[in-house]
N, C-alpha and C positions, 0 to 999 in steps of 0.2 A: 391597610390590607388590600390586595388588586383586586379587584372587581372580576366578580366569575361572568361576565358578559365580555371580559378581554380590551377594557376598554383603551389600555398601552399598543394595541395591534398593532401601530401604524409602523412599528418596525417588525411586525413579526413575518415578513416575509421573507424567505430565506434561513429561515430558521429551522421550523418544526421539521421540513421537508428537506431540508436544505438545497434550497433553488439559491442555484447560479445568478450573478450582478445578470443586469439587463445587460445584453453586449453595447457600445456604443461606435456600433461600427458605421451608423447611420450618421452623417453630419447634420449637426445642428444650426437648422436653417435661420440663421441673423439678419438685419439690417443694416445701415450705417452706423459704425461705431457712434457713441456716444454715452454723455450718462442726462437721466432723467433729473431734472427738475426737484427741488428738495419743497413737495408740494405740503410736507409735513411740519413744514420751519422747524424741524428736529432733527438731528439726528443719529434718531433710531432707525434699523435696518426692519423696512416690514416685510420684507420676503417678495420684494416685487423686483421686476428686472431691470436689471440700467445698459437698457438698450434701446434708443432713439427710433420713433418711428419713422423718421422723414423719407419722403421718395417708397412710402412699402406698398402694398399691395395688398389689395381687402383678401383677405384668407378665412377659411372658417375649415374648424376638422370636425368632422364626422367621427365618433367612435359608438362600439358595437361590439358585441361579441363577436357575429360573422365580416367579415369582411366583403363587399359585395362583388367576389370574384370565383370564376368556377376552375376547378384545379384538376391536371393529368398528366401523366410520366408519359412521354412520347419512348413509344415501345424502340425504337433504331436507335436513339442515341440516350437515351435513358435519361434526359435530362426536364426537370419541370414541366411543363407549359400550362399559361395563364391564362383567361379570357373575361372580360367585363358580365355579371351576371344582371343582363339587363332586365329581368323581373323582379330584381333588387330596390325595394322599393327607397334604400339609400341613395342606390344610384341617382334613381329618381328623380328626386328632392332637387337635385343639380337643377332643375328646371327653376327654381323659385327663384335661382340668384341670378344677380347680372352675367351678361358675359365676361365679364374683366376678372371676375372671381374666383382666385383659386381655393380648391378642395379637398383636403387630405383626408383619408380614412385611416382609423388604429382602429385594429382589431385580428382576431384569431382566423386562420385559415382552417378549410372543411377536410385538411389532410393532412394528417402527421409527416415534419419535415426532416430530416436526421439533422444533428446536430454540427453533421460537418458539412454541411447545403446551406445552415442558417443563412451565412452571411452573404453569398453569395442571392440566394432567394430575395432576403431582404431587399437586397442593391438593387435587384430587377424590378420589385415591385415599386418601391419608389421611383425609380426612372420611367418605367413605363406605366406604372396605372397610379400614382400618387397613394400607393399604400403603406402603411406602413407596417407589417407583419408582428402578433406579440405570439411569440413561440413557447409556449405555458407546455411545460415537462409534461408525460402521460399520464403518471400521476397524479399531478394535481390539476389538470385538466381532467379528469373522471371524477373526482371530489370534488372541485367546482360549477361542473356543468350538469353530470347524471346523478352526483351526488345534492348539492344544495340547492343550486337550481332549480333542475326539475324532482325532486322528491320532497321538498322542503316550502320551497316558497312558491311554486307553481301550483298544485293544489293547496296551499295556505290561501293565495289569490285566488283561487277558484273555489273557494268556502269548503274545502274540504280539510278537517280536522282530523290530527293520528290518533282517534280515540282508542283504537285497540291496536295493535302489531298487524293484524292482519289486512287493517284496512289504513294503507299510508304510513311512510317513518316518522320516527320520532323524532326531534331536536337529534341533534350528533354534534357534538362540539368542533371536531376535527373537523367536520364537513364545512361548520363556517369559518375556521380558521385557513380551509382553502377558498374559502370566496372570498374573505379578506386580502388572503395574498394575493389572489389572481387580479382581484384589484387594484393591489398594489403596482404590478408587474403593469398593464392598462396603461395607467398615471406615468408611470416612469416612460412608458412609450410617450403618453403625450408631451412631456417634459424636454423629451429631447428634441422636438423640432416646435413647439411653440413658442412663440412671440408674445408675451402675455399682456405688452399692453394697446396691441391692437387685433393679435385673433379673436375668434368668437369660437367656442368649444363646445359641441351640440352633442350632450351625452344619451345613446340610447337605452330602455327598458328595463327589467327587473335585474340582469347579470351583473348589475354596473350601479347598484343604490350608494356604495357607500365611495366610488371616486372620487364625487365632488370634494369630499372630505380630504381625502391627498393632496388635490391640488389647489386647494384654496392655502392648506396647511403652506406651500411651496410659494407658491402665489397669490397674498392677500385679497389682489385687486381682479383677478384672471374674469372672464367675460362668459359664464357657466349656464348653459341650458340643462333642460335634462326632459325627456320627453320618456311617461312610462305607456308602451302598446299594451300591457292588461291591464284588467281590471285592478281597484283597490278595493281591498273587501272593507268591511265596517270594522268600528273598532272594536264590536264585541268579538271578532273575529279575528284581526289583526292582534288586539292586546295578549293572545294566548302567543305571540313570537317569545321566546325568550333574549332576543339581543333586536326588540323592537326600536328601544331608543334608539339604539347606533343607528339604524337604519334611516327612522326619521332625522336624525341629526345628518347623516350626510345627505339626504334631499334637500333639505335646507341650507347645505353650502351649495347648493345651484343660487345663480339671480331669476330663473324662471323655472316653473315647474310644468310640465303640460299631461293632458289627461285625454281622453277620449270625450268623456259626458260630462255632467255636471255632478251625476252620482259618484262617480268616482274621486272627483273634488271634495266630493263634500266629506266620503268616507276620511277622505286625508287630514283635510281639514281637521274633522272631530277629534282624531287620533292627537292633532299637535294639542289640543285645547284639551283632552283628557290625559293625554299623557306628559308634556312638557308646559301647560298652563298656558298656552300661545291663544291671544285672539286675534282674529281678521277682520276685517273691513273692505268695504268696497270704496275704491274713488275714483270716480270717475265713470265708471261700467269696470274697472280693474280691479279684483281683489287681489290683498294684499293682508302679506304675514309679517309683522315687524319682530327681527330677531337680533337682537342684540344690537339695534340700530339701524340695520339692514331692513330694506325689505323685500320678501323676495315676493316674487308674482305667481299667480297663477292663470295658467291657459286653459280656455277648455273649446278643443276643434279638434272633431275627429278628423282621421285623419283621409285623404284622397286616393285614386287611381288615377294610371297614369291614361290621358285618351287613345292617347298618340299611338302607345305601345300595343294596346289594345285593338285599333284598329288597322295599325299594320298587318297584326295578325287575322284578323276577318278578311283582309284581301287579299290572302295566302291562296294559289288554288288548291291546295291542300284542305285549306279549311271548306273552302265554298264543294268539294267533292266528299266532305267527309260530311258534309250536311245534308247534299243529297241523298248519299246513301241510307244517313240517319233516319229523312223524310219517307225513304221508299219500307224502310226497316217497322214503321210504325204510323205506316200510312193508316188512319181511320181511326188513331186513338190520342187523344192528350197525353202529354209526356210529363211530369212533375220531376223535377232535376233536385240533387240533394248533391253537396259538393263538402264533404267535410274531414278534416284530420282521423287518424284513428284514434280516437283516444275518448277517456271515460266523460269528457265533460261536452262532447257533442252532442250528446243527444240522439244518437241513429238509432239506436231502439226504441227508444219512444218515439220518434217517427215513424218507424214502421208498424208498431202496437196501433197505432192513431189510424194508419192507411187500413191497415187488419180492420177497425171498427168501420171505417167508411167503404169497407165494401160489404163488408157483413150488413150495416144500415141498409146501405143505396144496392140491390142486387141488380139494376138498372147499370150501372157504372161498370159491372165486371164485364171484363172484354174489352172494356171503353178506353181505360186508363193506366199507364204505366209509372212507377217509381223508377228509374236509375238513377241509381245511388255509386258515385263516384267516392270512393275513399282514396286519400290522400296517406302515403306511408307515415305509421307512425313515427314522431318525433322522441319520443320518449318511450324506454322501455320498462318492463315490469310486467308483475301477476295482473295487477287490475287492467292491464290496455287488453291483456289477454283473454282475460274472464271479459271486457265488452264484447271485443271483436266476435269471441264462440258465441256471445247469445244475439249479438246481429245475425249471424251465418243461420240458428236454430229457427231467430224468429221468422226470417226473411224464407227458409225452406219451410216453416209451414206452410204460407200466406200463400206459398207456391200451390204445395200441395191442396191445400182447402178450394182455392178461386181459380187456377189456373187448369190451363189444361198441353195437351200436346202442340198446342200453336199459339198459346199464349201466357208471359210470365207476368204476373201482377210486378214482383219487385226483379228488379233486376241487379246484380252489384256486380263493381267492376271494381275488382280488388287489385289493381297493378298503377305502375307510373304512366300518367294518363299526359300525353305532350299538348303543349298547349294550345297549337290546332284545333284537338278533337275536343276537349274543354270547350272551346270558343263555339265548338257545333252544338254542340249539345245544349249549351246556353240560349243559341240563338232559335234551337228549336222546340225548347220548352215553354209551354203555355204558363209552365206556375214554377216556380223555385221555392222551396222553402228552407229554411236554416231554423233547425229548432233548440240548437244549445243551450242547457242550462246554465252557462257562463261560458262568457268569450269578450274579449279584448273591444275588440275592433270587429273584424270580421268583414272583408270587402267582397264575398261572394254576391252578394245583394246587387252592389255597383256591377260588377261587372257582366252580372246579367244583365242589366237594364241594360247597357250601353251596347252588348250582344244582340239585344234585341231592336235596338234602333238599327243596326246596320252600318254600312258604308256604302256609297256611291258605285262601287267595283263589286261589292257583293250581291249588290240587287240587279245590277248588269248578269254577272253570273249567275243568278236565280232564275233569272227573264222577270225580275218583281218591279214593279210600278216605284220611281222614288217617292210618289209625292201619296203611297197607299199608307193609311191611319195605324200607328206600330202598337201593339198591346205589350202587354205583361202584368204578371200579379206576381206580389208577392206574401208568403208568410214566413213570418220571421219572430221568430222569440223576443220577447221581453227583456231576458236576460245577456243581452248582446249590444255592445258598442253603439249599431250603426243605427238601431231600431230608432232611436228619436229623432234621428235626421229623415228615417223613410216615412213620412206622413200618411201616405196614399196606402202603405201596408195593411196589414191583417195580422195585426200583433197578438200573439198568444202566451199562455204560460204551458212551456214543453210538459209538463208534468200532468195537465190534466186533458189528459188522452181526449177524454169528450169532444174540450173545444178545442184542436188541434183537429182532429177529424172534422168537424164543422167548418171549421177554416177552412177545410182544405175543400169541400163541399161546394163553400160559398166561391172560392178561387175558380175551379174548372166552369164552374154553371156560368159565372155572373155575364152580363153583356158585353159585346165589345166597343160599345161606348162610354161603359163605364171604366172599362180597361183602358182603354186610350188615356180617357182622360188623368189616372193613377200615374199612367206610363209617362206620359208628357212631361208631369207635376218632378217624375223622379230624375228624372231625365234631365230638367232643367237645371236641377241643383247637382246633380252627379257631375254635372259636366261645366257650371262652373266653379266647384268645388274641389278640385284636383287636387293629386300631390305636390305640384306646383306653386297652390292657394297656400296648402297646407303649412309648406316649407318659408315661404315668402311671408305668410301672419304671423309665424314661431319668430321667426328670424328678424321680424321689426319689432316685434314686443319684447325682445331679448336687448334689442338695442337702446329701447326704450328702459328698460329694466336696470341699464348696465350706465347712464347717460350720466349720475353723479358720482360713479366711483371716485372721481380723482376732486373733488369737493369737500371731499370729508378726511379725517383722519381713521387708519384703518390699523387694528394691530390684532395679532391672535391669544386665545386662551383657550385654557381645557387641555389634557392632556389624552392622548391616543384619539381614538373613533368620537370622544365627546370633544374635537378643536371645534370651534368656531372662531370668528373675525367680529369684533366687536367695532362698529362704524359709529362714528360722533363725529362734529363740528369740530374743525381747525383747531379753535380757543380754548375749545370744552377738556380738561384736564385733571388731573386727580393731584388734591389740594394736602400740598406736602404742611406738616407739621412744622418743621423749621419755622417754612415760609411766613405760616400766618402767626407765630409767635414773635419773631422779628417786628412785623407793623402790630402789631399787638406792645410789644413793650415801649417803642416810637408814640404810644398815642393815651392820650388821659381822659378823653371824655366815651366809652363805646357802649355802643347799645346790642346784643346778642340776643338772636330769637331764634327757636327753636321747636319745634313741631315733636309729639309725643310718641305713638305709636308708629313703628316702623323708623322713627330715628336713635332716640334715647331707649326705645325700648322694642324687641324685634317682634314683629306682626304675628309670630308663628307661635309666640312665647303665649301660654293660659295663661300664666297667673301678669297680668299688666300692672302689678304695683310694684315701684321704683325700688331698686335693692339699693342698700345701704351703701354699696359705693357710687350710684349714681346721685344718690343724697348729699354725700362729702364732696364729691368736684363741685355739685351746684352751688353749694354751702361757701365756698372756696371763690369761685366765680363772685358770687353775689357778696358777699362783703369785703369786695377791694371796692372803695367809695365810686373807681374810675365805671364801675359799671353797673349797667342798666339792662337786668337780665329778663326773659320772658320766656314762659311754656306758651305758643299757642297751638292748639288742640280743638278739635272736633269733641273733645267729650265730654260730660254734662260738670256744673260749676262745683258740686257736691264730689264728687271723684276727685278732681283736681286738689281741693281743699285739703281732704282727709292725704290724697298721697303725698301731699307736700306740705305737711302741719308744720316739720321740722327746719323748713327753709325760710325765715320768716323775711326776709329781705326778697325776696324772688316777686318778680310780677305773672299772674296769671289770666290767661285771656281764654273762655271757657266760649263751648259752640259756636266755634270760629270767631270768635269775638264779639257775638251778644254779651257776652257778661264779661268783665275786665278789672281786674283789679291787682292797684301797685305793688302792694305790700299784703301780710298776714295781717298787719294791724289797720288797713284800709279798709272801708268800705266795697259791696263790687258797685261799679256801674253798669249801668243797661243802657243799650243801643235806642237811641231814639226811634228805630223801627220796630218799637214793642208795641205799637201802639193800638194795630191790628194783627191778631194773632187768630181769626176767627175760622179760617180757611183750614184749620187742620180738624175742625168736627166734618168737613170735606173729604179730606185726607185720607183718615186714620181707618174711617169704613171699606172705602177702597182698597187700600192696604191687607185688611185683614181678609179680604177675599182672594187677594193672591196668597198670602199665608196660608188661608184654610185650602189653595186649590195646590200649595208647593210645598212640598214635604222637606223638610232642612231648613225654611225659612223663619224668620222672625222681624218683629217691628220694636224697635227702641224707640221708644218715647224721650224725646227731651224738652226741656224747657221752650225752645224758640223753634223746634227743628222734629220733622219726623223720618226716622231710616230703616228702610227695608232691605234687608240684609239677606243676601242667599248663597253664602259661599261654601255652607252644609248640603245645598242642593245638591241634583245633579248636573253637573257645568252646563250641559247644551240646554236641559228643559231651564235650570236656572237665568242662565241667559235669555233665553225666549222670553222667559216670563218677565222677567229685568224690560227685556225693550217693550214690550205690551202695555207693563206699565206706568213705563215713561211715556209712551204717547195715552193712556188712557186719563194719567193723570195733568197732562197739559192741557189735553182737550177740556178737562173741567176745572182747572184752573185758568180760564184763559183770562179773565177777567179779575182775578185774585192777585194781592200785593207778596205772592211768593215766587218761587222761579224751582221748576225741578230740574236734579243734576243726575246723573249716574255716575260712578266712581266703580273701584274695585272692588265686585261683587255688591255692591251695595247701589241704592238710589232713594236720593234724598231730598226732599222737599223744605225750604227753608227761605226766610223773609228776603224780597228782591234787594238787591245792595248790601246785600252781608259776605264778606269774605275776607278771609286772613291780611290779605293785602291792606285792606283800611283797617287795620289792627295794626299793621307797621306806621302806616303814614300817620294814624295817630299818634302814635307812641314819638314818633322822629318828632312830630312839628310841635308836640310838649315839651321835649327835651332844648328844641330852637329858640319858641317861648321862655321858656325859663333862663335861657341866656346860657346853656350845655349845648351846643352846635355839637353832631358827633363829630368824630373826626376817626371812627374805625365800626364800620357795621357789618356783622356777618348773622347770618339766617342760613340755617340747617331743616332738610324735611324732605320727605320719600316721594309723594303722590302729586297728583294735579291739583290738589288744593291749596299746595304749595305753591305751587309756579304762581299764583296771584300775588301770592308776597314777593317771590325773587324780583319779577315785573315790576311793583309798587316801590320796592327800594332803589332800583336802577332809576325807575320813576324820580320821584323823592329827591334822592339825593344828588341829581343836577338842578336841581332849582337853583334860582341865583337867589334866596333867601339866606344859601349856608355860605358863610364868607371863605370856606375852605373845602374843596370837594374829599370828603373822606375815603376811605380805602374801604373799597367794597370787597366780601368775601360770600357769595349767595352760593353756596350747596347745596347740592341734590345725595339723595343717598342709593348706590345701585349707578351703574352706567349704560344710562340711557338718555334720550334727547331731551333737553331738558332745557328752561332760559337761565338756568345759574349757569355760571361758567367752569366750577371746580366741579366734581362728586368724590364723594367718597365710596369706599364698597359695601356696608353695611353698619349697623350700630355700634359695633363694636369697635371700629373705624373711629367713630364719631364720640366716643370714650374716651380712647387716647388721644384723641385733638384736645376734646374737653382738659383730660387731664392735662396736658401739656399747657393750655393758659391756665388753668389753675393755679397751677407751679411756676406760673412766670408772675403770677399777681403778689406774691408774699405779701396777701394783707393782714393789716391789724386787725382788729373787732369794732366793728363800727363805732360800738360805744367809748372804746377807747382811741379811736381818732380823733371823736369828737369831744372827748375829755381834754385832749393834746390843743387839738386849736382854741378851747376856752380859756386852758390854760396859759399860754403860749399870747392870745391878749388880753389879760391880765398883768401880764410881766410887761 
């Protein structure tokens, strides 16, 4: 049945809508012929390109929804005209790379092109500005961009919820089915001029979560950034998407992810580990997501301004006379500057509710102090920008009417396109700036005040101002904004509670100018070596770094539509055909077969964990052909084991990772000579039950040799938490104790030093050398990391020069992931049919009647 989250999409573009092929009138930019390297020793086609790097030239493409170009029809000949948008903080970016580096941009242009211009338009922009135009029909350009976009996933980012029709929409199916396409459309841009095995693909922000996913589909190996400019909300937040997974699945076909804070990391983070089971780790100072092999990174640096750009424009005389004027305009009063979008998640009404209290407090200030308030056109439309903007306009004309008078306006706004000149004055002439959003991305109004307020060389000329006079500024800035943890020296608030927003702003205009200086300095120092430049130049090394063993591993895809991903494993590492290991399986007469319980023979997810009657009959099968020497080793207690395998009476069982061992049903068990102290678990178990009484879902199994604390009923993140707490609470007091603590999946488990499934193998092996059975065919099956001791221990093992014939090894892993066996299989059920297949190749007697045959047999 198709999945109502559309998970087949990856061809639905073109379809619902019926959009047009991408034209391919753009030539696709090559290298020297040639074909790649057969880095696979196979071959299988993995979707990678066989086109030779030699002699290229380091390229990276830039995509984005905008294109960083400003666009107008020259009225005389009616024909386009283009221009570089140099406040493009795309453009930008160009600063981080070398000179040698070329740049290409994909992305949508800010003006509808007729369809008989496309190609012509296209040609120019590639030629002249390295762009490469995606000309997305009107249609599904308004469904993609004002429909899902901004109605859907922009306040979903900005924690606002469609709890009623009136406030924010709802899901819309069709709405995502054009963000899918439009994505689509994206990819196929970048397809046609990329180089996949040496570009670098730097994908930007919300418009563009699920690309990765096209083109990794296209190209296994492709070299995938992905940088998002807002916020991620939490996953209590986030889980209410209804096509969340697709979303996180294609982030995770980037090789790096980047974020603004570490809040926004971490919301992401949660999301993979609550909703796809994914956990991370740090190595090095880098975290990292292992996915299917893969791992992908994460970034967390906000992001920069540009200096350069910035200061050209302060020694505008434009600027420097528009700051005079501003000076003579508000000569004898502090000027408080607010610079923000129209829209509901600024915050400009409660900024001004806040400036309303602090003059109502301080009657001392009125007259003293000004608000201009710069609003920025909105970007999005709708009922809600409209309902903020009337109760800005309402509140800002009371504050008039109450504080103000005929010569003086408390708040001031200036509702039009403000050039970036006057911008720059008004920055440069503000004592205080504040940004009070209650959610925002990034937000570099901050930066670029500070750097406003230091000046340039040519503007202090122009001022008649001293270069070497002490530069102040203060800022207040929301809590809930991007840049606020980079701004130290700030006056962080929370927008919502008026009080201390008015107090902030209080402490701002009053405070000294040597405490100013010194804020100013502190921001200044970091603003200005942290640029867009830094920005672009750290992404773009950890990308490279991220990207350094593509061609090391073997890479192939799975999943079908919006759930592909690229499953990455070792060269050798391969899925272990049945033929195969039947074949050296009927070649060999003495083998020894070990096999792990839970999650191989039997699947992890299953309640009921006793063996069903056809896993009974292959072992039954197995075990009395004489040639073999069968084993359950198992983590779980000697008592389970027994009762589920009463009916095997030939089978060997190797019980808590092999403290207790025994040949046969009719054997004795043995006990591990490290029984001897077991005293550490009246240590243990007390501990134990204190994080059970403090974690809700958890539990403690008691076993014989061994105690485990179990929390996969928790809640994954407090579970987790609580998982690492007491792993180091319990090392710290066993430091001195003959046990060793592990953590495993969802579980951590304490148990005698030297015990592990691997010396369960090498026993079993060097008994069977002993007895004068050298194997000469050994395979071991098992899901988890307690496994790998045994795969390790056999490979071990079985090159000793003790065995006079090195046997044919078969070590399995179950699930494909990195593993030291060299084969995997994909689940139990996999491992069934293997089973079955030697079953069916042993055609054994009954043991007892072999062993009637050979007495018989000398006798005669």
């Amino acid at each position: 049945m198709a999945s109502r989250s559309y998970a087949n999409l990856l061809d639905l573009a073109g379809g619902f809508l019926d959009i047009p092929h991408t034209p391919r009138s753009i030539p696709r930019i090559m290298t020297v012929p040639g074909v790649i390297s057969d880095l696979d020793a196979c071959g299988r086609y993995d979707g990678d390109s066989d086109v030779s790097s030699s002699g290229y030239r380091e390229r990276k493409i830039i995509v984005a929804n905008m294109l960083p170009l400003q666009a107008k029809r020259d009225i005389e000949t009616g024909k386009w005209c283009f221009s570089l948008d140099e406040d493009s903080i795309l453009l930008q970016l160009k600063d981080g790379f070398s000179s040698d580096t070329e740049v290409i941009y994909v992305g949508s242009l800010k003006v509808e092109i007729d369809a008989s211009e496309q190609e012509e338009v296209a040609q120019k922009l590639l030629e002249g500005f390295n762009c490469v135009p995606t000309f997305l029909p009107h249609d599904l350009q308004k469904k993609f961009y004002l429909g899902f976009c901004k109605q859907q996933l922009w306040p979903l980012f900005h924690y606002m919820l469609p709890m009623c029709p009136d406030h924010g929409d709802r899901f819309d199916r069709k709405l995502w089915q054009a963000y899918v396409s439009a994505n689509k459309i994206f990819a196929d841009k970048v397809m046609e001029i990329i180089n996949p095995d040496d570009d670098f693909v730097w994908v930007h922000d919300y418009h563009l979560m699920v690309l990765p996913t096209f083109l990794r589909k296209r190209y296994n190996r492709v070299k995938l950034g992905f940088f998002l400019h807002s916020p991620f909300p939490s996953s209590e937040i986030y889980r209410t998407l209804p096509v969340r997974d697709e979303i996180l699945r294609g982030l995770l076909n980037s090789d790096l992810i980047g974020f603004h804070t570490f809040d926004y990391a971490r919301h992401f983070l949660s999301c993979c580990k609550r909703m796809l089971g994914l956990d991370y780790e740090s190595k090095r100072g880098h975290i990292g997501l292992d996915y299917f092999g893969r791992t992908i990174f994460i970034k967390i640096l906000p992001v920069g301004i540009h200096m350069g750009r910035l200061e050209s424009v302060l020694n505008l005389p434009s600027t420097s006379a528009k700051l005079k004027e501003i000076q003579e305009e508000f000569k004898g009063r502090k000027v408080i500057l607010g610079v923000d979008d129209m829209d509901i998640f600024k915050g400009i009404s409660l900024k001004f509710l806040a400036v309303e209290q602090l003059l109502q407090q301080n009657p001392d200030l009125q007259g003293k102090i000004v608000l201009v308030q710069i609003m920025n056109p909105a970007r999005g439309s709708g009922k809600d920008v409209q309902e903020a903007k009337k109760e800005t306009y309402l509140i800002a004309q009371r504050i008039n009417e109450t504080y103000g008078s005929s010569h003086y306006r408390p708040v001031i706004l200036i509702d039009r396109p403000v050039p970036r000149f006057e911008k720059s004055a008004y920055y440069a002439v503000a004592e205080c700036c504040i940004v009070n959003a209650v959610r925002d991305g990034m937000n570099l109004v901050p930066y670029k005040y500070i750097v406003c307020r230091q000046g340039t060389a040519q503007l202090d000329k122009a001022l008649i101002r001293k270069s070497d006079s002490p530069r102040t500024s203060m800022l207040v800035v929301s809590e809930f904004i991007g840049c606020s943890p980079s701004l130290s020296g700030a006056i962080r608030v929370n927008p919502w509670n008026i009080d201390a927003v008015a107090d902030a702003l209080y402490s701002a205009v009053t405070m000294n100018d040597s405490e100013k200086h010194l804020r100013h300095e502190k921001h200044y120092r970091y603003i200005s070596s942290h640029d867009v430049a830094y920005w672009a130049r750290s992404f773009m090394q950890d990308l490279e770094r991220a990207c350094k063993d593509h061609y090391t591993k073997r890479c192939w895809g799975m999943g079908l539509g919006l759930g592909f991903r690229v499953v990455s494993l070792s060269p050798g590492f391969r899925k272990l055909s049945v033929d195969h290991i039947v074949s050296a399986y009927k070649r060999t007469s003495r083998r020894a077969i070990f096999l792990d319980y839970d999650g191989t023979i039997i699947p992890k997810s299953s309640i009921n964990k006793t063996p069903s009657p056809e896993v009974i009959s292959v072992l039954n099968d197995l075990c009395n052909d004489t040639k073999n020497t069968v084993f359950i080793v198992s983590g779980r207690g000697r008592d389970s084991l027994s009762d589920w395998f009463t009916s095997c009476k030939m089978i060997g069982l190797a019980a808590e990772h092999g403290y207790f061992l025994r040949w046969s049903k009719d054997s004795e068990w043995e006990t591990s000579h490290l029984s001897a102290d077991l005293d550490w678990k009246k240590i243990v178990e007390p501990v134990m039950q204190l994080y059970t009484e403090a974690t809700d879902g958890s539990n403690i199994e008691i076993k014989e040799s061994a105690l485990v604390w179990h929390h996969q009923d928790a809640d994954p993140d407090f579970g987790s938490c609580q998982a690492k707490e007491l792993l180091n609470h319990l090392e710290s007091v066993l430091a001195n104790e003959p046990a060793v603590v592990s953590r495993g999946q969802h579980i951590v488990e304490v148990k005698p030093q030297g015990l592990n499934k691997g010396l369960v193998a090498e026993k079993i092996l060097s008994t069977m050398v002993n007895d004068g059975n050298p194997p000469d065919f050994v395979m071991c099956a098992g899901d988890d990391i307690s496994d790998e001791d045994m795969f390790e221990s056999i490979l071990r093992t079985v090159s000793s020069p003790s065995l006079p014939v090195t046997p044919e090894i078969f070590a399995c892993t179950v699930g494909q992931k990195p593993s030291k066996a060299k084969y995997y299989l994909d689940d139990p059920a996999d491992v069934m049919k293997l089973l079955q297949g030697l079953g069916a190749s042993s055609n054994p007697k009954p043991r007892h009647l072999a062993q009637f045959q050979v007495s018989f047999e000398s006798t005669v």
